[in-house]
NULUMKOL-967648 format. One record per atom (N, C-alpha, C): residue number from 1; atom name; z negated, x negated, y negated. Coordinates in Angstrom, 2 decimals. Example, Ala and Ser with C-alpha at 12.3 -4.5 7.8 and 13.67 -1.06 7.14 Angstrom:
<koldos>
{i 1; at N; w -7.80; u -13.19; v 5.69}
{i 1; at CA; w -7.80; u -12.30; v 4.50}
{i 1; at C; w -7.80; u -13.20; v 3.30}
{i 2; at N; w -7.08; u -12.85; v 2.25}
{i 2; at CA; w -7.14; u -13.67; v 1.06}
{i 2; at C; w -7.87; u -12.90; v -0.03}
</koldos>
This chain:
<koldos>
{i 1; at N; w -57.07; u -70.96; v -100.19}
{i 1; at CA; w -58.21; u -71.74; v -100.63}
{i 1; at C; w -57.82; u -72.46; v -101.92}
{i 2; at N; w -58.71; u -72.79; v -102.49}
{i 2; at CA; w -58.56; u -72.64; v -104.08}
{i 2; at C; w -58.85; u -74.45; v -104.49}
{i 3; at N; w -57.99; u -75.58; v -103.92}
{i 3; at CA; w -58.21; u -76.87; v -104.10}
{i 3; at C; w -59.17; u -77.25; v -105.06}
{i 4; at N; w -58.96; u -76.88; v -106.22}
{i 4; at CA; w -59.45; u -76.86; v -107.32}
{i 4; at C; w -61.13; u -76.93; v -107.38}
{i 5; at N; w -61.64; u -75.69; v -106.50}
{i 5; at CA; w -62.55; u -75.79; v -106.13}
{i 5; at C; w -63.78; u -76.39; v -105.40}
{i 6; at N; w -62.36; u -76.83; v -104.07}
{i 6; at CA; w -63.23; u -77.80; v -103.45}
{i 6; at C; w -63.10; u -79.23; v -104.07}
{i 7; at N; w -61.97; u -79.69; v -104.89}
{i 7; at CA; w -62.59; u -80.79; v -105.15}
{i 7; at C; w -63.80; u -80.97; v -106.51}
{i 8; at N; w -63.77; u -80.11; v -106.94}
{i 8; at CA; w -65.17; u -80.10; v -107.38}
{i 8; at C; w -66.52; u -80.22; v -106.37}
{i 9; at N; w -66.50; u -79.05; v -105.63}
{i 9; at CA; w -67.76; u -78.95; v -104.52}
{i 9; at C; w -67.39; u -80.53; v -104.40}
{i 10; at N; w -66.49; u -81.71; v -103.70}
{i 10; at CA; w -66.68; u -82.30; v -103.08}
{i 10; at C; w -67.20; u -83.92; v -104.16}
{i 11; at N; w -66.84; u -83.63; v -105.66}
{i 11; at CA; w -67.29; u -84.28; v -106.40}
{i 11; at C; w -68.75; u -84.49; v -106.99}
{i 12; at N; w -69.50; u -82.79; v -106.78}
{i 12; at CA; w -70.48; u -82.20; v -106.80}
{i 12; at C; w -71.32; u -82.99; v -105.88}
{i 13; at N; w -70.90; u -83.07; v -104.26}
{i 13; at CA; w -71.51; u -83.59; v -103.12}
{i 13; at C; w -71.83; u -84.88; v -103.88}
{i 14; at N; w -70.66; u -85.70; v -104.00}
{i 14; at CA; w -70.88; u -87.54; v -104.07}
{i 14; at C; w -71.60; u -87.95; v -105.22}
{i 15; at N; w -71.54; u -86.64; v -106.11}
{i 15; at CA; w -73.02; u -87.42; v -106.95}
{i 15; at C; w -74.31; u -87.12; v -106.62}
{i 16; at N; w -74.34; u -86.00; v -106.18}
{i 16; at CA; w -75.91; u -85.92; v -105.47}
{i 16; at C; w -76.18; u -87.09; v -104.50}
{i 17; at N; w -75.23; u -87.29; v -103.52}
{i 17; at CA; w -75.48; u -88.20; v -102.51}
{i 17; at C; w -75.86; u -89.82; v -103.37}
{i 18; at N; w -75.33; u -89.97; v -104.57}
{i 18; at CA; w -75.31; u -91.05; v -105.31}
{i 18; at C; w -76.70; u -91.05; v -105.71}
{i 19; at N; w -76.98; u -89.90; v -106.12}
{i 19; at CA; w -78.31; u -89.77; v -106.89}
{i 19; at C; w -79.35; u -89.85; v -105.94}
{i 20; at N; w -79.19; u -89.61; v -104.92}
{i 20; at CA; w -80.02; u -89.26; v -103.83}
{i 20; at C; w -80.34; u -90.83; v -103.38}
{i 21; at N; w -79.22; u -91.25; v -103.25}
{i 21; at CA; w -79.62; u -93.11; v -102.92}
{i 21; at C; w -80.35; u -93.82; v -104.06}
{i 22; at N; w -80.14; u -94.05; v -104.74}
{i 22; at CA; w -80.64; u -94.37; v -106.35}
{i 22; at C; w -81.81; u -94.06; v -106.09}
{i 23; at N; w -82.42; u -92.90; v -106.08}
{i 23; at CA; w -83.38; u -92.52; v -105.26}
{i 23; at C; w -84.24; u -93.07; v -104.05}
{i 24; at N; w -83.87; u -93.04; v -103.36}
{i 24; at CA; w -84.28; u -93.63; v -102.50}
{i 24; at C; w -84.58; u -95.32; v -102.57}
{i 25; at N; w -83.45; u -96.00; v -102.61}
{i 25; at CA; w -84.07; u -97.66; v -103.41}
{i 25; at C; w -85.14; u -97.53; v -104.34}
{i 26; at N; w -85.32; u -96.63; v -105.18}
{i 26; at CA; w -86.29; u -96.59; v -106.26}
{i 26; at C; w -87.62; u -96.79; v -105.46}
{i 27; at N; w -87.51; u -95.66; v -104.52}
{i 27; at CA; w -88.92; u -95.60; v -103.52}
{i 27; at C; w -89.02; u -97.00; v -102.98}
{i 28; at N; w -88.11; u -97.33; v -102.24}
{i 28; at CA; w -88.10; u -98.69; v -101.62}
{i 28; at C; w -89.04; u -99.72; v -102.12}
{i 29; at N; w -88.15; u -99.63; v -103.32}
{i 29; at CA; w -89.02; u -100.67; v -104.53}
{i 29; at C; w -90.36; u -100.35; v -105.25}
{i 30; at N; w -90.97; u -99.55; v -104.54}
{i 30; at CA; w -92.65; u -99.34; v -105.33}
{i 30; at C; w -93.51; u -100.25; v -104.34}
{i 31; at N; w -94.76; u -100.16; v -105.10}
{i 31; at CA; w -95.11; u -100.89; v -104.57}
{i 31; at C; w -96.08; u -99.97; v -103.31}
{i 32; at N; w -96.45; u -98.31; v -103.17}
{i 32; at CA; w -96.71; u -97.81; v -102.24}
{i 32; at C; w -95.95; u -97.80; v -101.13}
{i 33; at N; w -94.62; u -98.07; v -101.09}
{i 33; at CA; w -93.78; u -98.23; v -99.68}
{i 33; at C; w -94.09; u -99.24; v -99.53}
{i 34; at N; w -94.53; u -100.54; v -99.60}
{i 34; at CA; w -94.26; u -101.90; v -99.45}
{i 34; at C; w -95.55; u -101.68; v -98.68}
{i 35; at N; w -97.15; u -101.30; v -99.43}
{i 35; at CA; w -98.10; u -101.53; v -98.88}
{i 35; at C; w -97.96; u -100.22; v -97.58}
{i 36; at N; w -97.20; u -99.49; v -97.73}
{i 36; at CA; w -97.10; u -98.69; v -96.36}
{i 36; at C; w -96.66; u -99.37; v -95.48}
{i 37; at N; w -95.55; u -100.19; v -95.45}
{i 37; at CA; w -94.71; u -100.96; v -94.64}
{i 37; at C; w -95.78; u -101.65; v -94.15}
{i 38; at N; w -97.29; u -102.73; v -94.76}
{i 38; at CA; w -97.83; u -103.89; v -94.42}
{i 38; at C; w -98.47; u -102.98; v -93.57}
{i 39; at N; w -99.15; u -101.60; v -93.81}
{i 39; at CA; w -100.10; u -101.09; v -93.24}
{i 39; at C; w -100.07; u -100.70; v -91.64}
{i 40; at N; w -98.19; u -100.16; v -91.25}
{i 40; at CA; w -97.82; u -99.58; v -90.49}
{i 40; at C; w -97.87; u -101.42; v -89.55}
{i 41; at N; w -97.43; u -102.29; v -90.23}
{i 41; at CA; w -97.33; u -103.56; v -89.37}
{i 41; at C; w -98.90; u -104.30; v -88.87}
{i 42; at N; w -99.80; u -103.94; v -90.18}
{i 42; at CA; w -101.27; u -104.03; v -89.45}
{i 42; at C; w -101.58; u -103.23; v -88.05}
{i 43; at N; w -101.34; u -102.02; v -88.26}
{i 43; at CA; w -101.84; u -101.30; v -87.47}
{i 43; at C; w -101.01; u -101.37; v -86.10}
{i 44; at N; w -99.76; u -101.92; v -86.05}
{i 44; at CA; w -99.44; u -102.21; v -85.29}
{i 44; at C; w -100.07; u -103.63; v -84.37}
{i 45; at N; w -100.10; u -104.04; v -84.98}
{i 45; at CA; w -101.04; u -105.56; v -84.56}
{i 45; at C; w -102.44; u -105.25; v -83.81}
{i 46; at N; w -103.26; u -103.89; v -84.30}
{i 46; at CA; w -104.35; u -103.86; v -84.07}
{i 46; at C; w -104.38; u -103.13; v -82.52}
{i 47; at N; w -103.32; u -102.19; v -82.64}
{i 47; at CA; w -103.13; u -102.14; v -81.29}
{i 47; at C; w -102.46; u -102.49; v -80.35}
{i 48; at N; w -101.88; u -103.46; v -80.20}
{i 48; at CA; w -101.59; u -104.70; v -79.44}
{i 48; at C; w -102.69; u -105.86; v -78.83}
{i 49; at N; w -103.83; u -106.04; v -79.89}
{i 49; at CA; w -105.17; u -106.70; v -79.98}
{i 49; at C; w -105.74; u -105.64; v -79.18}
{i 50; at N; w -105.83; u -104.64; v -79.22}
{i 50; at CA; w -106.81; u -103.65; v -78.43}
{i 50; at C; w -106.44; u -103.44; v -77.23}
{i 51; at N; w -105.02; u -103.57; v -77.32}
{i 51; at CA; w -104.55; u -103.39; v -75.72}
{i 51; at C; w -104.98; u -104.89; v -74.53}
{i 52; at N; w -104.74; u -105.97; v -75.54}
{i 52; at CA; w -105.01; u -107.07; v -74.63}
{i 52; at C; w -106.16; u -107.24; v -74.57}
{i 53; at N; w -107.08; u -106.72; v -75.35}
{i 53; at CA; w -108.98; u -107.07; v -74.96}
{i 53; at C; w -109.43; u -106.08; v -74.09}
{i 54; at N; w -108.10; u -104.78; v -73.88}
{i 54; at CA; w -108.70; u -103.86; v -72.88}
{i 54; at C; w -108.05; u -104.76; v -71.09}
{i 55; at N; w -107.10; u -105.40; v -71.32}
{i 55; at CA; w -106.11; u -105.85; v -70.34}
{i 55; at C; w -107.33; u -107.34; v -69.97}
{i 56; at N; w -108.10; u -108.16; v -70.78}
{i 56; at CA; w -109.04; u -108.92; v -70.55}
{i 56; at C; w -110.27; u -108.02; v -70.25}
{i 57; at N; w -110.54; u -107.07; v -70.75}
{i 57; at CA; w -111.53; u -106.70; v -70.68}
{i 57; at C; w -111.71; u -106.20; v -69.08}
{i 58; at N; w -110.31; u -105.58; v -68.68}
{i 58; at CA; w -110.59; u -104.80; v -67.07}
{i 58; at C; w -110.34; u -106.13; v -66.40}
{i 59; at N; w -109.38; u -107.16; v -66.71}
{i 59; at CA; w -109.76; u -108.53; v -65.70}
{i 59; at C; w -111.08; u -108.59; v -65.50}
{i 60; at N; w -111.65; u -109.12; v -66.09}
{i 60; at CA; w -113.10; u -109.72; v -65.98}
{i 60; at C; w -113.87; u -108.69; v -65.48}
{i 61; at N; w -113.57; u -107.15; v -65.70}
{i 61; at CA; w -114.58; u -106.57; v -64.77}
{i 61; at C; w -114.14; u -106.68; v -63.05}
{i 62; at N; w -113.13; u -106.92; v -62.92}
{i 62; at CA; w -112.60; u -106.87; v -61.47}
{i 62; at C; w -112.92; u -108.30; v -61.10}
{i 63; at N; w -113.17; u -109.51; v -61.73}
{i 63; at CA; w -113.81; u -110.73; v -61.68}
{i 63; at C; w -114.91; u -110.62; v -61.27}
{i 64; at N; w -115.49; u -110.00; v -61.93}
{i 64; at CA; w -117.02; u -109.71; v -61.88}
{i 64; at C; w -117.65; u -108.65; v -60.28}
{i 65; at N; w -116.56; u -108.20; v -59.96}
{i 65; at CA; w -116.93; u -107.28; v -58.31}
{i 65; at C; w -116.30; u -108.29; v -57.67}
{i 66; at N; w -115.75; u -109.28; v -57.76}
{i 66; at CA; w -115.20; u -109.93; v -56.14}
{i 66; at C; w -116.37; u -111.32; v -56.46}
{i 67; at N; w -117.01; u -111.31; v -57.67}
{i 67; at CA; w -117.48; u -113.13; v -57.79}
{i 67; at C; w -119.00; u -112.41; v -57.95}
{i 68; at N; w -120.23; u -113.22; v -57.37}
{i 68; at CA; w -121.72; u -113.14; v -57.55}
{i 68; at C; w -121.71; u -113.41; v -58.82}
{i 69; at N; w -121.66; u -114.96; v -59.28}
{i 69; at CA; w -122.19; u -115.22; v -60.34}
{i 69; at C; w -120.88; u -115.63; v -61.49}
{i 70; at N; w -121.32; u -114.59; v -62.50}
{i 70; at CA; w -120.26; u -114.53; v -63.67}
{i 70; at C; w -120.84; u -114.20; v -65.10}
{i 71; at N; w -122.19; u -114.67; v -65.08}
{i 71; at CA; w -122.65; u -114.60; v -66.47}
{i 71; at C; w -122.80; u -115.59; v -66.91}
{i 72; at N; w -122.31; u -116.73; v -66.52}
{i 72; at CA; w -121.29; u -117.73; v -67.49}
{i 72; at C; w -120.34; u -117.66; v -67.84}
{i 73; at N; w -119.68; u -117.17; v -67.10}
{i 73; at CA; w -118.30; u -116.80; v -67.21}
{i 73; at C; w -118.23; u -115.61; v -68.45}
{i 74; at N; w -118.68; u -114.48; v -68.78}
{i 74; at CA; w -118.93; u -113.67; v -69.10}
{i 74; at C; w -119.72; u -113.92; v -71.34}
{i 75; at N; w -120.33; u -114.99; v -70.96}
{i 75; at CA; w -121.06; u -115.91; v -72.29}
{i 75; at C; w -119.96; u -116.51; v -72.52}
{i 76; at N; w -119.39; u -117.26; v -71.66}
{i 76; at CA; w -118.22; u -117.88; v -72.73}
{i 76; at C; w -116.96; u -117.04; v -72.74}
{i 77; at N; w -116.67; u -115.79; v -72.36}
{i 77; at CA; w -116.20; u -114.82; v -73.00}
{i 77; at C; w -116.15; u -114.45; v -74.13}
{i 78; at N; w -117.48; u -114.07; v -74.13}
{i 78; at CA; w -117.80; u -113.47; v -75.67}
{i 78; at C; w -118.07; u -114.53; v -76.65}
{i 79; at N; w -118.43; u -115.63; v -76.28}
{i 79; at CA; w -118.16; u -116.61; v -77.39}
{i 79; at C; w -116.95; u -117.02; v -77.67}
{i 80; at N; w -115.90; u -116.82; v -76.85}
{i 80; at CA; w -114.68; u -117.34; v -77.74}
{i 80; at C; w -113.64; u -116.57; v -77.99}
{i 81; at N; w -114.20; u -115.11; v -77.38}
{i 81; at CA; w -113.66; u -113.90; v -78.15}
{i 81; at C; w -114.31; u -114.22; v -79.93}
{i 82; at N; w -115.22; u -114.09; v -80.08}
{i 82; at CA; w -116.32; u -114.17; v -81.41}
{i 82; at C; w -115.45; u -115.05; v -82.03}
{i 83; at N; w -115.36; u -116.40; v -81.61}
{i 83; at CA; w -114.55; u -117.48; v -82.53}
{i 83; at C; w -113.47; u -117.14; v -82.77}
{i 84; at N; w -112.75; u -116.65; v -82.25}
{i 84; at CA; w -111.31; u -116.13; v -82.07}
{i 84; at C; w -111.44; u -115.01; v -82.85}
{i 85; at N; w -112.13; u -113.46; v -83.26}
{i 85; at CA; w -111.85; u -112.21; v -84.02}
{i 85; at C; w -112.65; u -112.85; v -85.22}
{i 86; at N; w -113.43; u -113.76; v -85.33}
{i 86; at CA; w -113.88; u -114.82; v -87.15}
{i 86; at C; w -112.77; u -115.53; v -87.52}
{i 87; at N; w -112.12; u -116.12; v -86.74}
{i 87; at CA; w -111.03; u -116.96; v -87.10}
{i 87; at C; w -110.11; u -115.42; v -87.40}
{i 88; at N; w -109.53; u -114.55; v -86.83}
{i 88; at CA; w -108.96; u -113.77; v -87.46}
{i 88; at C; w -109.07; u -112.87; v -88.60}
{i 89; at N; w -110.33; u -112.75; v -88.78}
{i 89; at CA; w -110.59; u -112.39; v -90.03}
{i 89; at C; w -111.23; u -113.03; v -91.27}
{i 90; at N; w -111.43; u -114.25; v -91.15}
{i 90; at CA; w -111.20; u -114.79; v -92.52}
{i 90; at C; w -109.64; u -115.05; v -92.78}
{i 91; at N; w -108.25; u -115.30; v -92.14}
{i 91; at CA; w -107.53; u -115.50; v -92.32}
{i 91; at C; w -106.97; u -114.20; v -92.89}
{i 92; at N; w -107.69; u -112.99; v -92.50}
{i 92; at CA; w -107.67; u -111.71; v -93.46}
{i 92; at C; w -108.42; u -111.52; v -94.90}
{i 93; at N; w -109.15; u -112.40; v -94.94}
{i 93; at CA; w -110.15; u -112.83; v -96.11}
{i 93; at C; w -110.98; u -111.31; v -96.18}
{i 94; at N; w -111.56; u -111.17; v -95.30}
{i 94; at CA; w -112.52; u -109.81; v -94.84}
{i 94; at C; w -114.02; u -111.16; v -94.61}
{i 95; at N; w -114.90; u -110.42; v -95.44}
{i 95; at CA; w -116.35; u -110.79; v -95.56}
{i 95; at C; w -116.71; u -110.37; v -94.38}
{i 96; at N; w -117.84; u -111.60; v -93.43}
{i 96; at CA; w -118.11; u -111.32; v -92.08}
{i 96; at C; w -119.44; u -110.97; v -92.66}
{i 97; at N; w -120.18; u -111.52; v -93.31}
{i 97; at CA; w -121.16; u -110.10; v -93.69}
{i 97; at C; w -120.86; u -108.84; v -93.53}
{i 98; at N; w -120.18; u -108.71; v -94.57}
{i 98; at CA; w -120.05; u -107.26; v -94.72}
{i 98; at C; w -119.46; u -106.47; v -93.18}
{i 99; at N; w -118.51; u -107.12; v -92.68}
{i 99; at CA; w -118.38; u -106.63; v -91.16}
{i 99; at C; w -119.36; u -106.65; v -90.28}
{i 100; at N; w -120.40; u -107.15; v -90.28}
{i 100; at CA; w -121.34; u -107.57; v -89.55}
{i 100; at C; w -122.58; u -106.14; v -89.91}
{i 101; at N; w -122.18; u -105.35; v -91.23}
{i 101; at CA; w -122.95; u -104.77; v -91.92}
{i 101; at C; w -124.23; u -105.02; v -92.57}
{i 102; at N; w -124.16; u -106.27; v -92.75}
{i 102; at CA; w -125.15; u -106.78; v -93.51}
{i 102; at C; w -125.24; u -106.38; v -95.11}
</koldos>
């Protein structure tokens, strides 16, 4: 085997690998990875929120078969769900018009 050779190949390797990182930080640093990063962490949030309004949502129906009267219970549900997903989205600065489709 021909040393010579491989330490080339192996000099060959460590700058690609060099270049290849360089590379990669470059991506790091745009600003499409960054807003990918926020997006993947939104969307993570949203289904966590969906899971617990489904986890409230099947409480209260199983509330609602053992109890007669639960449409109070049920009104102030949805009213302080309402206060609670407005309060979360102006702190997103999302127009409740426009969500509202107005």
């Amino acid at each position: 085997m021909n040393w010579g050779v491989v330490k080339a190949l192996l000099l060959d390797a460590q700058e690609a690998l060099a270049s290849k990182s360089a590379e990669l930080e470059e991506i790091k640093n745009r600003d499409e990875y960054k807003i990918n990063q926020e997006l993947e962490e939104e969307i993570k949030q949203i289904n966590e929120t969906y899971k617990l309004a489904v986890t409230v949502y099947e409480d209260l129906e199983k509330y609602k078969e053992e109890s007669e009267d639960t449409d109070q219970l049920v009104k102030e549900f949805v009213k302080d769900w309402w206060c609670w997903r407005t309060g979360i989205m102006r702190m997103r600065g999302v127009s409740l018009s426009m969500w509202r489709g107005r």
